[in-house]
C-alpha positions in Angstrom: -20.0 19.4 5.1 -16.8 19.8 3.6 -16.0 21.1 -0.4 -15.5 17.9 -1.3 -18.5 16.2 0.4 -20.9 18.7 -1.1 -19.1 18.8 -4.3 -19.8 15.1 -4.3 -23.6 15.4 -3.2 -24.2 18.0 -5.9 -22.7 16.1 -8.6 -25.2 13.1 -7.3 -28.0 15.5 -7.5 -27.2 16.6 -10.8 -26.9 12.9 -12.2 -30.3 12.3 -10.6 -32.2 15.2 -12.3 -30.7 14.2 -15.4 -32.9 10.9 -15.5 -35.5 12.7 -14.1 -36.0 15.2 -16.6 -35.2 12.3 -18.7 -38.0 10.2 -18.0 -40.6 13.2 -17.8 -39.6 13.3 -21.5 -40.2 9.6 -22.3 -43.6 9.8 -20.1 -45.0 13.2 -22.1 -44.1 11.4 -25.5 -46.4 8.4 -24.3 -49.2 10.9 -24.1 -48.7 12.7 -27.2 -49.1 9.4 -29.4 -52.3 8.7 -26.7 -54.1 11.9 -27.4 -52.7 12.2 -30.9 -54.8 9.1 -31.5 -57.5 9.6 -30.1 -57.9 13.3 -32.2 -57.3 11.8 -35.1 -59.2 8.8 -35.1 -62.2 11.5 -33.9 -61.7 14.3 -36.4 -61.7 12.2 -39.3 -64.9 9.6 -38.9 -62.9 6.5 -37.3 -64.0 6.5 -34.1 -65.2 2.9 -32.6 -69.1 3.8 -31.7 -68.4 3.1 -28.4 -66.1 5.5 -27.6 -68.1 8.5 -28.7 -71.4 7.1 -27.9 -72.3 9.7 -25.7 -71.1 13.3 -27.3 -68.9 12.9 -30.3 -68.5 17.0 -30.6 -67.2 16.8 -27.2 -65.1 13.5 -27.2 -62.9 15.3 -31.0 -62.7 18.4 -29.4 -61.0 16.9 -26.0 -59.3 15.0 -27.9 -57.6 17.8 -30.0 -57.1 19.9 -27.1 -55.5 17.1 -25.3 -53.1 16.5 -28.0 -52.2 20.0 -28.1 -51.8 20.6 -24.3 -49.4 17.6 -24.6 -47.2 18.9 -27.5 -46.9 22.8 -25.3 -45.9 20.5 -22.8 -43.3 18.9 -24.6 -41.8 22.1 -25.6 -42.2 23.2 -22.0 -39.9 20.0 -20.6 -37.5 20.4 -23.4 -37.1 24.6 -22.5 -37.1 23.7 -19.1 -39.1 27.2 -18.4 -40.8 25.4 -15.0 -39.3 23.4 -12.4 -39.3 20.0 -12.8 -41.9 19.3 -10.2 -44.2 22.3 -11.4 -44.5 20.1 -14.6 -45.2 17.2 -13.4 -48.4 18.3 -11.7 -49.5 19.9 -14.8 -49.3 17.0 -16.4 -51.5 15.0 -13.8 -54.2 18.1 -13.8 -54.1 17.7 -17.6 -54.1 14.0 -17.6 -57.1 14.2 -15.4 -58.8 16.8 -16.7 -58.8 15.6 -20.4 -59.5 11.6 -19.6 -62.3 12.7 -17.4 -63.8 14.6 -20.5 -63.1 11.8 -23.1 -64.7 9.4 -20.5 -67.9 11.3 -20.2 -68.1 11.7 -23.8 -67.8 8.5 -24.3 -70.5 6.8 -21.5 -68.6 7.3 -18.6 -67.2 4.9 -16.5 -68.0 1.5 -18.6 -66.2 2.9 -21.5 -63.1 1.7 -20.4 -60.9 5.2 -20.7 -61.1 5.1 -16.8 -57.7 2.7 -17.2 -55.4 5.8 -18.7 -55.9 7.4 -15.5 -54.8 4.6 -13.4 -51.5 4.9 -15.7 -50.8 8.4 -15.2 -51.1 8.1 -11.4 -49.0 5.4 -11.5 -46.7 7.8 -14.4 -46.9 10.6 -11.4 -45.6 8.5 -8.4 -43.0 7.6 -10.4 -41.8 10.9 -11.3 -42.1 12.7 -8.3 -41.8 12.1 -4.6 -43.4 11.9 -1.3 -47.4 12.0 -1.1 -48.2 13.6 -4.4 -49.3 10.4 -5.7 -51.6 9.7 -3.2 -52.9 13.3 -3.4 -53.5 13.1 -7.3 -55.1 9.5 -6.8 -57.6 10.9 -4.7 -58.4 13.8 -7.7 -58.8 11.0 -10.1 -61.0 8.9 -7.6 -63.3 12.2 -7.3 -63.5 12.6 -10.7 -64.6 8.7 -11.4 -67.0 10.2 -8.7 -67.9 12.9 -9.8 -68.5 11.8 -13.8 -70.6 9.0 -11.9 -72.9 11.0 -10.2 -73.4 13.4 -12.8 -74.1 10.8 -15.2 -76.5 9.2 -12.6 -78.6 12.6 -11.8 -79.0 13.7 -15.7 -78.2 11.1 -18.5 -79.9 8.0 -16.5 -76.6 6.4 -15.8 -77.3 3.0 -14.0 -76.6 2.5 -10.5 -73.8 -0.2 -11.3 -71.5 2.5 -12.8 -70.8 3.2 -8.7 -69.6 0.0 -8.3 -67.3 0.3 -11.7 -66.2 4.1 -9.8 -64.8 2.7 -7.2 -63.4 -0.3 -8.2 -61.3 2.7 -10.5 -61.0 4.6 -7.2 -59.5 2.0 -5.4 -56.8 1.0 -8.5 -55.3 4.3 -8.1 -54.8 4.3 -4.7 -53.5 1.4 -4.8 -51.1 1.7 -8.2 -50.0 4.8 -6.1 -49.1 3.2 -3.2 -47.0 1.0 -4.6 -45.7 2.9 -7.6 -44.5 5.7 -4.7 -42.4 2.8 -2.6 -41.4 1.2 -5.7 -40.1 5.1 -7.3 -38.7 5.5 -3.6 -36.9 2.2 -3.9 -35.7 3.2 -7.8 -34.6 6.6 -6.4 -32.5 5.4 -3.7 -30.8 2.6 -5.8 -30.2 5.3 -9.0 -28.5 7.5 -6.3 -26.6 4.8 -4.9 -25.7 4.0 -8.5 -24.8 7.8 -9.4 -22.5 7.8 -6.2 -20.7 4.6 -7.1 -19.9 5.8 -10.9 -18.5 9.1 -9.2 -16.5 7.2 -6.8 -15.5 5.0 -10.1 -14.9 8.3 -12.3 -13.0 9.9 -9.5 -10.7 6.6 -9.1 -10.3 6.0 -12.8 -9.0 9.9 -12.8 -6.7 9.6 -9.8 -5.4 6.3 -11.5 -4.4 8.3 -14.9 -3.1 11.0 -12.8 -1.1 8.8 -10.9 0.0 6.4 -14.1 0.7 9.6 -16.1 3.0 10.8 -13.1 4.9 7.6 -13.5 8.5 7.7 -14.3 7.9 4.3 -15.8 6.7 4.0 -19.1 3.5 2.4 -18.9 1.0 2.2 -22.1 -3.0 0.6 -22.5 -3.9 -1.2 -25.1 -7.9 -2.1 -25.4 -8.5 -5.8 -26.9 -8.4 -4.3 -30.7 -4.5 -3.2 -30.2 -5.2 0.6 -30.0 -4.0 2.8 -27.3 -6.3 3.5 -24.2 -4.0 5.7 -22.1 -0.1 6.3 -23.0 1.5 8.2 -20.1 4.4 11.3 -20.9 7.6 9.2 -19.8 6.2 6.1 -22.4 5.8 8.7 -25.1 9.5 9.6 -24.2 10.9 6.5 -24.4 9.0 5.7 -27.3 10.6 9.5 -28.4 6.9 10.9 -29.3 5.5 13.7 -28.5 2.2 13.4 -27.8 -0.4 10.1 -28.9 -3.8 10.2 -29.0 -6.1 7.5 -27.5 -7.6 5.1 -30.3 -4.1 5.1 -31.8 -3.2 1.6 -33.3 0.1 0.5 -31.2 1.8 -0.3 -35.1 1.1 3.5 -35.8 2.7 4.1 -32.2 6.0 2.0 -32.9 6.0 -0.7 -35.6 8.5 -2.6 -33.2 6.5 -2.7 -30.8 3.5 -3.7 -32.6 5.2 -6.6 -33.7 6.6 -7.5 -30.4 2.5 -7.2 -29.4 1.3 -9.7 -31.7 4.0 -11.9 -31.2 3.2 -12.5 -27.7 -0.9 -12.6 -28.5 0.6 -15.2 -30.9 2.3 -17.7 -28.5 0.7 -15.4 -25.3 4.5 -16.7 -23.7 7.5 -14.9 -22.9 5.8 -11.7 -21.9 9.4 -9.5 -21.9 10.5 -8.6 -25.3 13.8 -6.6 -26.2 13.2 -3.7 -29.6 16.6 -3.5 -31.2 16.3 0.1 -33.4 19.5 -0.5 -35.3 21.9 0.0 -33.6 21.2 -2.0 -29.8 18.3 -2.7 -27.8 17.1 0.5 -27.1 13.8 -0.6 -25.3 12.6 -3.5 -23.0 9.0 -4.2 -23.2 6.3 -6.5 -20.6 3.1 -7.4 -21.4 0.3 -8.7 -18.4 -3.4 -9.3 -19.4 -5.9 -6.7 -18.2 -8.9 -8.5 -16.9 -9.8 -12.7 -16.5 -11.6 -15.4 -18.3 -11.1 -16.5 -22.4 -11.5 -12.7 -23.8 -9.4 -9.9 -21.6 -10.4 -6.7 -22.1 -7.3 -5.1 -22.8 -3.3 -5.2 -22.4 -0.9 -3.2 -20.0 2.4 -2.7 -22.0 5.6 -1.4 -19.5 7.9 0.0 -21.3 11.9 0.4 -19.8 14.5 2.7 -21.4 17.5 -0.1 -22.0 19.8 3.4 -22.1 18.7 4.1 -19.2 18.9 0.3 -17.6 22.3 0.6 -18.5 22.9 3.8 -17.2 21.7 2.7 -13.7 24.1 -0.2 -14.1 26.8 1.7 -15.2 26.4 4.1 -12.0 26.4 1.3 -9.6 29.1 -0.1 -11.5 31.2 2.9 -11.2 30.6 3.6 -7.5 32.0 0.1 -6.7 35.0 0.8 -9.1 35.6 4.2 -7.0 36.1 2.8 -3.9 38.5 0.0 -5.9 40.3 2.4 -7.4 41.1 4.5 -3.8 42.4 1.0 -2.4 44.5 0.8 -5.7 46.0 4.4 -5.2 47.0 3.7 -1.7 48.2 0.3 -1.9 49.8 0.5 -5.6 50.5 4.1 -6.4 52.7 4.9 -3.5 55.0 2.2 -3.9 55.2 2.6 -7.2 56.3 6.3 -6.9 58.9 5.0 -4.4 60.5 2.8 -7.1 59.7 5.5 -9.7 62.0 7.9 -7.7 64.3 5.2 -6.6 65.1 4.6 -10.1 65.8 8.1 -10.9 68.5 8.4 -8.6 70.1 5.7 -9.4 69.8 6.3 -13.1 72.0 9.8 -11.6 74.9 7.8 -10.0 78.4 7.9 -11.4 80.1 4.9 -12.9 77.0 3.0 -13.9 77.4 0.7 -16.9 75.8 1.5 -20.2 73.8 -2.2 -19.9 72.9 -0.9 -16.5 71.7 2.2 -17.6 69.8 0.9 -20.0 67.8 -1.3 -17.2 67.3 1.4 -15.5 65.3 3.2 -18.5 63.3 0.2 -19.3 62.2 0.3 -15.1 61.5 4.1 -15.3 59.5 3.2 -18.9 56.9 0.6 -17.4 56.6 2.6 -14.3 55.1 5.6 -16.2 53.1 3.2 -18.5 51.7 1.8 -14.9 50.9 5.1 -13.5 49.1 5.9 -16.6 46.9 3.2 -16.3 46.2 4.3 -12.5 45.2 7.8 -13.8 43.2 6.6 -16.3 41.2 4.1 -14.0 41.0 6.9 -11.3 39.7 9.2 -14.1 36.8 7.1 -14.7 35.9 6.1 -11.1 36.0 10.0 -10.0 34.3 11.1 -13.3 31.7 14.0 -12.2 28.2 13.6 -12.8 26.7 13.9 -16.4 25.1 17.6 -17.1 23.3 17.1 -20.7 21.6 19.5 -22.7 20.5 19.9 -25.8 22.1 21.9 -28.2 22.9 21.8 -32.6 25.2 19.9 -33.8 27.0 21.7 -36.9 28.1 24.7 -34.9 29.9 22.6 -32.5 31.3 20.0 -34.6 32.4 22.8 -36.7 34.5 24.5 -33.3 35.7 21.0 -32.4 37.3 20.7 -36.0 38.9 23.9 -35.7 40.1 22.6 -32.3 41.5 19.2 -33.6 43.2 21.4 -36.4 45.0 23.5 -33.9 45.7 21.0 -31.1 47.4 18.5 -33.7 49.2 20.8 -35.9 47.1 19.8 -39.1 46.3 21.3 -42.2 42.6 22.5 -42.5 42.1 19.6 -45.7 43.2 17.1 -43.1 40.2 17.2 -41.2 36.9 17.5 -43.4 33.2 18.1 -42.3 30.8 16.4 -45.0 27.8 18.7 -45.6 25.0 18.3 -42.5 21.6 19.6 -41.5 21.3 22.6 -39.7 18.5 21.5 -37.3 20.3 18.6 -36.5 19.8 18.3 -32.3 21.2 16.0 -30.1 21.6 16.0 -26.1 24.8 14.9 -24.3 27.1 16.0 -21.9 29.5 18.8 -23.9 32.4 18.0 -22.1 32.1 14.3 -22.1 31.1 14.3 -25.8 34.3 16.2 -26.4 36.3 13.8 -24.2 35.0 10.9 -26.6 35.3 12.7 -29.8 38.7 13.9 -28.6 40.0 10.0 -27.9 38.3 8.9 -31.4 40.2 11.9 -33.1 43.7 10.4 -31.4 43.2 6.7 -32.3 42.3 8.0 -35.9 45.2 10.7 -36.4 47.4 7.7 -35.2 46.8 5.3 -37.9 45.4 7.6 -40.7 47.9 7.4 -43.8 46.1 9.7 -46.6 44.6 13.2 -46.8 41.9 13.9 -45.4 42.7 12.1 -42.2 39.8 12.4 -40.7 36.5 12.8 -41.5 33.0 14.0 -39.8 29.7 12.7 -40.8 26.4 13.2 -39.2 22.8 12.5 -40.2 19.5 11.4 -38.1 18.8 7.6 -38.6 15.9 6.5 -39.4 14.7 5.5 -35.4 14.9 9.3 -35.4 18.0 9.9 -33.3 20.9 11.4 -34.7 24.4 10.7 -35.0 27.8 11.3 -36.0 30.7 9.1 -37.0 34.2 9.6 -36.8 36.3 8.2 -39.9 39.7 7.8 -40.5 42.0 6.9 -43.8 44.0 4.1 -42.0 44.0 0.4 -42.8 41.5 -0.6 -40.8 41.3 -3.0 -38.0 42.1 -6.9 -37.6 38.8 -8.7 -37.1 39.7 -10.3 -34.1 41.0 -6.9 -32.5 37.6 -5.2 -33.7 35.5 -8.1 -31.0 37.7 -6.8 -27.9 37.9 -3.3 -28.9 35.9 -1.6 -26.3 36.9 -4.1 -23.8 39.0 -2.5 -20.6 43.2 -2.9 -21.1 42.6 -4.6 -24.7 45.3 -3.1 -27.0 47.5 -3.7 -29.9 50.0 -0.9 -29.1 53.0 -2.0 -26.8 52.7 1.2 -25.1 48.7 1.6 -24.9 46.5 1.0 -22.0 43.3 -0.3 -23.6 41.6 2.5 -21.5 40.7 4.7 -24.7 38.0 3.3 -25.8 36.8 1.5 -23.3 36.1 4.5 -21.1 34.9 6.6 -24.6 31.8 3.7 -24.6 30.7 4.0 -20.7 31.1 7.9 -20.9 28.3 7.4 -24.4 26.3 5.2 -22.2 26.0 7.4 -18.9 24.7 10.1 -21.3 22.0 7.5 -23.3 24.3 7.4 -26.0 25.7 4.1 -28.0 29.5 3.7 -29.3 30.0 1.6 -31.9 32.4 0.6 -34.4 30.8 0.1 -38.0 32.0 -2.6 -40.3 33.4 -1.4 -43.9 35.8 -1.2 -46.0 38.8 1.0 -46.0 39.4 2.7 -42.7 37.5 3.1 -39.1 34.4 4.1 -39.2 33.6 4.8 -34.9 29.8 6.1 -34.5 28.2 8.0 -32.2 24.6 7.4 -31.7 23.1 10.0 -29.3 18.9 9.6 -27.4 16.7 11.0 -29.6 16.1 14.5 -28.8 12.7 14.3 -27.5 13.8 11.9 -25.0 14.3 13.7 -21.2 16.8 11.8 -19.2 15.3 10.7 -16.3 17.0 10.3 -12.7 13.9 8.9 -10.8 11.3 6.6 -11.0 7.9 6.1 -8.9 
């Protein structure tokens, strides 16, 4: 047998004692309130004549010591100081000890009291196993017996009482007969049962396991809304920590609570999009758990729209990669052939000034093309994005300093308004460099009054931080505000409409957003990063 298999076997076993022990409990208290009775109703004057026709002195004090032997019993089951089995014999011997003195004392036989040992034969074959019962049905058939004769030889007992014996006798045997194939039956089947909750415990365990496991973000939701089983990358997405089960799903997220009761509402459109300010940050799917008028719960799937995008972003990019290699052989090359062509003839003698100038205006546009090539190449070859986690006044605070130096300004040019210290987000450093870097150029371009630019960061109220990037320019044309971010949109003769564009898809490869933020006065470019407690996540099961 293998450590599993008698893992298993033992954990049946165990199960199956449990009830056992169990039901020796139940059976004791049924004789407890059967001798209690029977010593009260003796001891205080009660009695029915019948019953203690024969020796009342005798019939109180079985009675009380009955009673008593029951309630050491009970103490006995609970302490569990004997085996199991060891206790259930006792109980018979008692059992037949105790009725066979109350039936005497009450007449024998025709008093009736004869039936309470049929019921503790039958209570014996159905706590223990094999021939027992047979074995203590044939004590309580020689004590009917016995009580008979005795009766017979010295208190005149009439002959009929034999007939009444066996009759008794013969009703144990019998109840034990069939009480043992029916406890055999009931032990079988309560095994059977134990095994088949194991197998359902162990299933139900290797489910979690493997729906905690799950890159996907999955979430349970009984049929009152509150949380049954929230795995780690749902928590993530949902950027908590840790929930507990019984958890309302409105305490959980509020958006998505709403998005749940709107499709119990209309129990349509199962996908639902949660917008957390600034885009949709989360796609959510609901199915039904269970069939018929009333399921019995909800499975939610959650999907990171960050990281959606990401995906199509990288697929994206790998197509643009290999376009951008057929554009550097098929466009570059020539076009550093008429590049240099155009510098030697802007180099021969005797050209005319008009000529000249021609000649500049080629050698412009040529550069302003090859520009564009770099840029695009840039953004197809860009390297793989390394984030990590890391406080954001410190390094905005170096990047300002940087700015400063790299563009000449005066330190009141460039102005950090007052932050949070524990402010942590988790981006690429480089890449968020790159995009502040390109946001700092656009800004220093048109910004007319001092300070030129200005940093602001905060944590919103979604819990994920950000920083914007605002300038002191005029601000931007509404209809050049809808295509900003698209590729080669400009308003600058000489501009590639790269900028920006490739400042949004490097935000979005690190689960970050890149907006522009309607006011007045000048730009106002945000930067919204994951929330911390997000992990990014490259695989999914």
């Amino acid at each position: 047998m293998t450590a599993a298999a008698a893992t298993l076997d033992a954990d049946v076993r165990q199960r199956v004692a449990l009830t056992n022990w169990s039901a020796l409990r139940y059976f004791n208290f049924y004789r407890i309130v059967i001798s209690g009775l029977f010593a009260v109703l003796s001891t205080s004057g009660k009695m029915p004549p019948n019953l203690s026709a024969l020796d009342a002195q005798l019939f109180s004090v079985s009675a009380v010591l009955y009673a008593a032997g029951a309630v050491i019993w009970q103490f006995l089951i609970e302490s569990r100081s004997f085996h199991y089995r060891v206790l259930v014999y006792g109980q018979s011997l008692l059992d037949i000890t105790a009725v066979t003195l109350l039936m005497h004392a009450a007449g024998g036989v025709t008093s009736g009291l004869g039936m309470l040992l049929v019921v503790a034969v039958a209570g014996t074959c159905l706590l223990a196993s094999g021939r027992a019962g047979v074995f203590f049905a044939a004590l309580a058939s020689i004590a009917f017996l016995g009580e008979t004769v005795f009766g017979t030889f010295y208190l005149g007992y009439s002959s009929a009482n034999y007939t009444q014996a066996g009759l008794l006798g013969a009703a144990c045997f019998g109840t034990a007969i069939l009480a043992s194939v029916l406890a055999e039956r009931a032990r079988r089947s309560e095994a059977l049962a134990a095994l088949r909750a194991i197998d359902i415990e162990n299933l139900s365990r290797l489910n979690e396991h493997i729906v905690r496991r799950m890159r996907a973000g999955i979430m349970a939701l009984d049929s009152r809304g509150q949380v049954v089983l929230l795995n780690d990358a749902a928590n993530e997405i949902l950027g908590r920590e840790e929930t507990a089960a019984g958890t309302p799903v409105d305490m959980v997220s509020p958006l998505l609570g709403r998005a749940y009761r709107a499709w119990l509402g209309t129990g349509q459109n199962p996908q639902h999009a949660l917008n957390d300010g600034a885009q949709v940050s989360t796609l959510v799917s609901f199915t039904e758990l269970g069939s018929g008028p009333s399921p019995s719960g909800t499975l939610v799937f959650l999907e990171d729209a960050a990281e959606t995008r990401q995906r199509a972003q990288q697929l994206k990019l790998a197509s643009l990669g290999r376009l951008t290699a057929s554009i550097a052989h098929e466009i570059r090359n020539p076009l550093g052939a008429i590049s240099h062509a155009g510098q030697l003839l802007s180099e021969s003698a005797g050209l005319a000034e008009q000529d000249r100038r021609l000649i500049e205006i080629m050698l412009q546009h040529t550069r302003r093309v090859n520009t564009i090539i770099e840029n695009v190449l840039t953004l197809g070859r860009r390297r793989d994005t390394v984030t990590e986690s890391f406080a954001l006044a410190p390094w905005l605070a170096g990047f300002r300093d940087e700015v400063i130096q790299r563009a000449g300004l005066d330190p009141a040019e460039v102005v950090i308004e007052p932050l949070a210290d524990d402010i942590v987000v988790r981006m690429d450093k480089g890449q968020l460099q790159q995009v502040m870097w390109n946001l700092c150029e656009n800004a220093l371009r048109y910004a007319q009054a001092s300070p030129r630019l200005r940093f602001a960061a905060a944590v919103g109220g979604n819990g994920r931080p950000y920083i914007d990037v605002v300038d002191s320019g005029p601000g931007l044309d509404p209809a050049v505000a809808d295509r900003l971010f698209e590729p080669f949109a400009t308003s600058e003769p000489t501009g590639t409409g790269l900028g920006l564009y490739i400042a949004r898809e490097l935000c979005e490869s690190n689960q970050a957003t890149l907006q522009l933020v309607p006011g007045e006065g000048g730009c106002r470019f945000r930067i919204t990063f994951a929330h911390p407690n997000r992990q990014q996540r490259t695989g999914e099961l």
